[in-house]
C-alpha positions as CSV (number, residue, x, y, z in Angstrom):
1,X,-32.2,24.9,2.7
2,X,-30.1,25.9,-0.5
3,X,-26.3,25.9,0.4
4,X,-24.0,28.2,-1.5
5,X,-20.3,27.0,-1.8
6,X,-17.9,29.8,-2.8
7,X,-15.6,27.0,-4.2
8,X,-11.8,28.6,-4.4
9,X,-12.5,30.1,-0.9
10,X,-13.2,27.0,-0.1
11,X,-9.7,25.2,-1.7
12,X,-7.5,28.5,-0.6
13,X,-9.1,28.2,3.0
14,X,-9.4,24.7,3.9
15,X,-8.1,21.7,1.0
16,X,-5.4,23.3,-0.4
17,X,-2.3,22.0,0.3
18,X,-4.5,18.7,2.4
19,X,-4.6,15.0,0.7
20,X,-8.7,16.2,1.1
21,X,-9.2,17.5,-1.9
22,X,-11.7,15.0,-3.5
23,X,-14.2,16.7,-1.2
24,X,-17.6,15.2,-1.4
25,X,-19.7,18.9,-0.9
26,X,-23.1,17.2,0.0
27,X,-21.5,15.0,2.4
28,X,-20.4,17.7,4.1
29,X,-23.4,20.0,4.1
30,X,-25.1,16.7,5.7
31,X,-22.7,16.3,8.4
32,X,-22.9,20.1,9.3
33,X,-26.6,20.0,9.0
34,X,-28.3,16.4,9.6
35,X,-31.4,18.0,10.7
36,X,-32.2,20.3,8.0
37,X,-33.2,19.2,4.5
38,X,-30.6,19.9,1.7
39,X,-32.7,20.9,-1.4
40,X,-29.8,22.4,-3.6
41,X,-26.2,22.5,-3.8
42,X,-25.2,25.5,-5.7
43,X,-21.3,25.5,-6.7
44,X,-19.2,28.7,-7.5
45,X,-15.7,28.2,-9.7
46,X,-13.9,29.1,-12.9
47,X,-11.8,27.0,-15.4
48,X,-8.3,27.5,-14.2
49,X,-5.2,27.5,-16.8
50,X,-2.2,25.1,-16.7
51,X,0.5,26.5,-15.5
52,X,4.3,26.7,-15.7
53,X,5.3,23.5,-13.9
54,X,2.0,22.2,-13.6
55,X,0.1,21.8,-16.6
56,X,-2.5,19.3,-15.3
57,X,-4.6,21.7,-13.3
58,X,-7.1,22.1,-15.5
59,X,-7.5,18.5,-16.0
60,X,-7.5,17.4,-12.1
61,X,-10.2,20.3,-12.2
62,X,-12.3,18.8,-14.8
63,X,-11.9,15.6,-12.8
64,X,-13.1,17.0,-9.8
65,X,-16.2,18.8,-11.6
66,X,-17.4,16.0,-13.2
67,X,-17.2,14.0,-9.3
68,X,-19.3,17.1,-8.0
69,X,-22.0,16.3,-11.5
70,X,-22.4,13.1,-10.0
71,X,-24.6,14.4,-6.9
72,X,-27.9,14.4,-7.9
73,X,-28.9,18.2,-6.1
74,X,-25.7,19.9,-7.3
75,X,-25.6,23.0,-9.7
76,X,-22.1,24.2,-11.0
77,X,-21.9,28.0,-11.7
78,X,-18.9,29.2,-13.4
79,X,-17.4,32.7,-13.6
80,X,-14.1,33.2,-15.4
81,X,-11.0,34.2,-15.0
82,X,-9.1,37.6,-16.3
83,X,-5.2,37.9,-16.9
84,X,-4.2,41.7,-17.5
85,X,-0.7,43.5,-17.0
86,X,-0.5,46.4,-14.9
87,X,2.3,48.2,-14.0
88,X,2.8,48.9,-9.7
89,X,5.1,50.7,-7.8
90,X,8.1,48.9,-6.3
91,X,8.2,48.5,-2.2
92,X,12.2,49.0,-2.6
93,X,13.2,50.9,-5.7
94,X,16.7,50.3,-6.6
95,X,18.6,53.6,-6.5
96,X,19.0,54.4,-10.0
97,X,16.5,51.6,-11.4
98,X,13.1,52.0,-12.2
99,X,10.1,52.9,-9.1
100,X,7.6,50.7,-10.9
101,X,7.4,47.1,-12.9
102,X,5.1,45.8,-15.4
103,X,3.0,42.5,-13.5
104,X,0.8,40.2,-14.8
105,X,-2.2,40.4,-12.1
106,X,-4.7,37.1,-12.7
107,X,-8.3,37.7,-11.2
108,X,-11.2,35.2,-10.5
109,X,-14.1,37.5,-12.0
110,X,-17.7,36.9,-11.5
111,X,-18.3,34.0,-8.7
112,X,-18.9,36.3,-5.9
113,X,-21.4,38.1,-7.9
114,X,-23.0,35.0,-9.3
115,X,-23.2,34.0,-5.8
116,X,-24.8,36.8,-4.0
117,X,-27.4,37.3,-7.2
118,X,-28.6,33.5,-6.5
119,X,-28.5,34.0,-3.0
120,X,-31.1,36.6,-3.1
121,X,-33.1,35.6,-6.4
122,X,-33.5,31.5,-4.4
123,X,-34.8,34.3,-1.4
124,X,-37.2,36.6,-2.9
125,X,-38.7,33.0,-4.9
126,X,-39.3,31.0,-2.5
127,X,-37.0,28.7,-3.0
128,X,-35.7,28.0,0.2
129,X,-36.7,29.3,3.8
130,X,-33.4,29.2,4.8
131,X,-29.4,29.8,3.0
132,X,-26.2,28.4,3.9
133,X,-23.2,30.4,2.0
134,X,-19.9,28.2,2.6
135,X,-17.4,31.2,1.9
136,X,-15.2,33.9,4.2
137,X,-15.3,36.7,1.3
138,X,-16.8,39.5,3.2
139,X,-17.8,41.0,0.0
140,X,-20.8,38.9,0.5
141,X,-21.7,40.6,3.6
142,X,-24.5,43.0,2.0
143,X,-26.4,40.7,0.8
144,X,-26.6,38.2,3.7
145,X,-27.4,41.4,5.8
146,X,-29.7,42.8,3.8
147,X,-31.8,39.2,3.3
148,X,-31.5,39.0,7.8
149,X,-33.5,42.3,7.8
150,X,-36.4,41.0,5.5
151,X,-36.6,38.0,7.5
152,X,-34.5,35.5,5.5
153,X,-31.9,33.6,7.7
154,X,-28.0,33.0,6.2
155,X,-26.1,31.1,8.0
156,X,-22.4,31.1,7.3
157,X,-19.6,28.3,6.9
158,X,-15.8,29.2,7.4
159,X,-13.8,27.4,5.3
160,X,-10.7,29.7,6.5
161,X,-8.7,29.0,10.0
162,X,-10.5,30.9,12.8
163,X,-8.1,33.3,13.2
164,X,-8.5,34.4,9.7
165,X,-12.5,34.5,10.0
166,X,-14.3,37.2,8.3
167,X,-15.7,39.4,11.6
168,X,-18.2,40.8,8.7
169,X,-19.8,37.5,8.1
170,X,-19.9,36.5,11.4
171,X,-21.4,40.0,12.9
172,X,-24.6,39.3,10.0
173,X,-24.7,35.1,9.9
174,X,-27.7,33.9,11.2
175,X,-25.5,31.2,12.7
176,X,-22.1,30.5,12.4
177,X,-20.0,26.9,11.8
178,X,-16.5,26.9,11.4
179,X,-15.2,24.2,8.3
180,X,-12.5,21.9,10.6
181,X,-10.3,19.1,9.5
182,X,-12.2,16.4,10.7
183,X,-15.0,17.2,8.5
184,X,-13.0,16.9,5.5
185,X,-10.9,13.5,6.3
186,X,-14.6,12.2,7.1
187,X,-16.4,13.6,3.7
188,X,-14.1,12.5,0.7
189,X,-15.9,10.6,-2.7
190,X,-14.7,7.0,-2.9
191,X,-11.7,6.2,-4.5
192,X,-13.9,5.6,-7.9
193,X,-17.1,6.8,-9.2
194,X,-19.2,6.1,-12.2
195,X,-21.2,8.7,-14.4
196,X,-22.7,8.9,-17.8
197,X,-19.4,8.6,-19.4
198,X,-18.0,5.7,-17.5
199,X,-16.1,5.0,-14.5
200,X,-13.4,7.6,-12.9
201,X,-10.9,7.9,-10.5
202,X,-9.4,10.5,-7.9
203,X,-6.3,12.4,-9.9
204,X,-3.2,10.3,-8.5
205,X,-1.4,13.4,-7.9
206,X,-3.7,14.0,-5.3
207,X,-2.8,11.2,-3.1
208,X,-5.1,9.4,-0.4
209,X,-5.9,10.6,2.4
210,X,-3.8,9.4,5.4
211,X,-1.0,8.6,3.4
């Protein structure tokens, strides 16, 4: 089993806004799976940009990447991300102002496609009999439909609250779990961990869980 984790569906659906954020991936994929063996972790992200107010994302990110390095079976695939201004029409015009405005639209470019070309190139290798992607983009529908037809099972993982569940995914999954709360509390990286480099900690803005 290769599992696929679409990883800002992941935050925007389940850790964002949690004190779970230093999510330990292969603990989870073993608690929603004990019987099945795990033989890669794929991991789907880009390099975010500081932002106004908070200029340590990218660094808490960096932190978090180098925690997922640290699991033996884990692969980390990075797309990019594209800032372009466009100008839209307003919703409410003011009378006399102007009907459109100039916005600066950021985009997340490439995991979805780096995702579903793994998905189907681990398939049609051999590298796995069955897939797991963790993700509710239904853009990602196609290809786990078109793998169930030639005999490939995909099961799918919700990261999103049920009542924001992808019907797509759920009509084509091989088999369906839904990503809860519990899960998460129960699957967090110790407080420290030690790599190559040293020994590293969960970003303190981050909190503990429970606190």
């Amino acid at each position: 089993m290769i599992v696929y984790v679409d990883g800002f569906n992941l935050y925007y659906g389940a850790v964002r806004g949690t004190p779970y954020k230093w999510l330990d991936i292969a603990a989870v994929c073993e608690r929603l799976f004990p019987r099945d063996e795990i033989v890669r972790i794929r991991y789907f992200t880009a390099r975010i940009k500081g932002r106004e107010g908070d200029a340590g994302a990218p660094q808490r990110q960096e932190t978090y990447l180098r925690a997922l390095r640290t699991i033996p079976r884990l692969s980390i695939h990075e797309g990019h991300f594209r800032e372009d201004i466009r100008r839209r029409r307003l919703a409410h015009p003011p009378r006399g102002g102007p009907a459109t405005v100039e916005v600066l639209i950021t985009e997340e470019k490439g995991s979805d496609v780096n995702l579903a070309t793994y998905l189907i190139h681990d398939a049609l290798t051999g590298a796995c009999e069955t897939s797991i992607v963790m993700s509710n983009d239904s853009d990602l529908t196609l290809p786990i439909d078109l793998l169930g037809q030639q005999g490939h099972p995909v099961g799918v993982v919700n990261p999103h609250p049920p009542a924001k569940a992808s019907s797509d995914l759920r009509r084509v999954a091989a088999f369906y779990k839904q990503l809860r709360q519990g899960t998460l509390a129960s699957c967090q990286f110790p407080e420290t961990l030690v790599d190559d480099q040293g020994a590293f900690n969960r970003p303190p803005a981050w909190g503990l869980p429970g606190s």
